[in-house]
N, C-alpha and C positions, 0 to 999 in steps of 0.2 A: 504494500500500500504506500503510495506517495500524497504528503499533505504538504501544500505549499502557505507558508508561514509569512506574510507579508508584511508583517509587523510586531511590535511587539508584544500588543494587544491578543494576536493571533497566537503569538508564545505561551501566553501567560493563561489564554484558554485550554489549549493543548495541554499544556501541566496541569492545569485544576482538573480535566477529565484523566489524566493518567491518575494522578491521587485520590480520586472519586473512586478508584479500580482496586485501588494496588491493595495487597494483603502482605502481609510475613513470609517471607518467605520468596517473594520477587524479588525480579534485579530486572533495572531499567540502565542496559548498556547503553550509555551515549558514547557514540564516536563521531568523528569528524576531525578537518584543521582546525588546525590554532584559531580562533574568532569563528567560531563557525556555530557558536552558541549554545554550547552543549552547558556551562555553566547558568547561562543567561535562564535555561529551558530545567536545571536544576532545580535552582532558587524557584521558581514558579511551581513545580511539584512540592519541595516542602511550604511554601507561602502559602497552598493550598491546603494542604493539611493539618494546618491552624497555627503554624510558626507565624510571632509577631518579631518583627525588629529585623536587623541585619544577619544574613547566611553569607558567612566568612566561604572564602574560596579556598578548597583543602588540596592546592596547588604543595601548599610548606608541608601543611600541616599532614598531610596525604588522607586522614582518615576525619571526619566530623560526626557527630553520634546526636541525634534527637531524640527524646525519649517523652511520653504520655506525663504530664496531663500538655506539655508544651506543644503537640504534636498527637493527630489519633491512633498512629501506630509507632511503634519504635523502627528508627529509620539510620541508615548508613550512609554517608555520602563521603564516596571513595574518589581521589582524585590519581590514577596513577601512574603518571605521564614523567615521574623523576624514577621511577622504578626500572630498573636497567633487564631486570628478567622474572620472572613470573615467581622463582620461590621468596621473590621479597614480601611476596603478601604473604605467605602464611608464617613469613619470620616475625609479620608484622602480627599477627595472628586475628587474619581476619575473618576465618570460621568462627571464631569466638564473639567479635563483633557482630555477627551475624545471627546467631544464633536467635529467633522467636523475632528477627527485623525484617525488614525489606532493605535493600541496596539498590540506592544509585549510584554507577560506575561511571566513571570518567575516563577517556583513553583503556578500556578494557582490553585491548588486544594485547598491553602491554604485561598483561597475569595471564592471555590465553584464551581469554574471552569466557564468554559462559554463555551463550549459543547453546551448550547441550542441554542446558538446565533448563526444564517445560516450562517454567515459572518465568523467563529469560523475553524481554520485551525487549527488541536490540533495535535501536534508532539510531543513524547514520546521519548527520545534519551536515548540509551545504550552503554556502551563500548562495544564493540567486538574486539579482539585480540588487534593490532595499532590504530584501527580507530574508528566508530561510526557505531551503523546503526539508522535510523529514523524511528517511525512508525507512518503514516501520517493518519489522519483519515478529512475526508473535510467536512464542514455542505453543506450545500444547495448551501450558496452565491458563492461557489469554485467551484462546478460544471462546465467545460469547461474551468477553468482556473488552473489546475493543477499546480504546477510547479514540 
């Protein structure tokens, strides 16, 4: 499925329907280049899910953690674009972090991806002209629950 994203209005809809979706247990891979809004389209998923204030960008930090009553599920927002090969995440121990959350990844190809996992919502974001467009690919777990 291709959604063309023309603004940022259009972003921040897109996210509030993935958060409308998501459960424990999902990972929302965003990939894409550099500016290509994979963070921009983050922030809009937890804003959706009742985070008030500022979603720091876990570029340094690589791992950010939301947890209930702040947020309606407990959520991971994985950044992992400084990670030079895949066993840095679980040195960093991110099945742990995961564990009863959902995850959004950032640069996911750089752990390996997670493509296998049914639960696995993988979006691909490009710039087109002003805006974005997404290219949504769903595992199993999404099935009937699009956003």
């Amino acid at each position: 499925m291709i959604l063309e994203l023309p603004d940022l209005a259009a972003v921040a809809d897109f996210g509030a329907r993935i958060a409308a979706r998501l459960r424990a247990g999902d990972v929302v891979a965003l990939s894409g280049g550099l500016g290509a809004g994979k963070t921009t389209l983050a922030r809009a998923v937890i804003a959706a899910l009742g985070h008030e204030g500022e979603v720091p960008s876990p570029t340094f930090t690589i791992i950010e953690t939301y947890a209930p009553p702040e947020v309606r599920l407990p959520l991971v927002h994985a950044d992992f674009y400084r990670l030079e090969r895949p066993a840095e995440a679980d040195e960093l121990g991110l099945d742990d972090y995961r564990e009863g959350a959902a995850l959004i990844a950032e640069w996911p190809e750089r752990v390996g991806g997670f493509r296998s996992e049914p639960g696995c919502l993988a979006i691909a974001l490009e710039i087109a002209g002003n805006g974005r467009k997404a290219i949504v690919e769903a595992g199993e777990g999404w099935l009937g629950r699009l956003p």
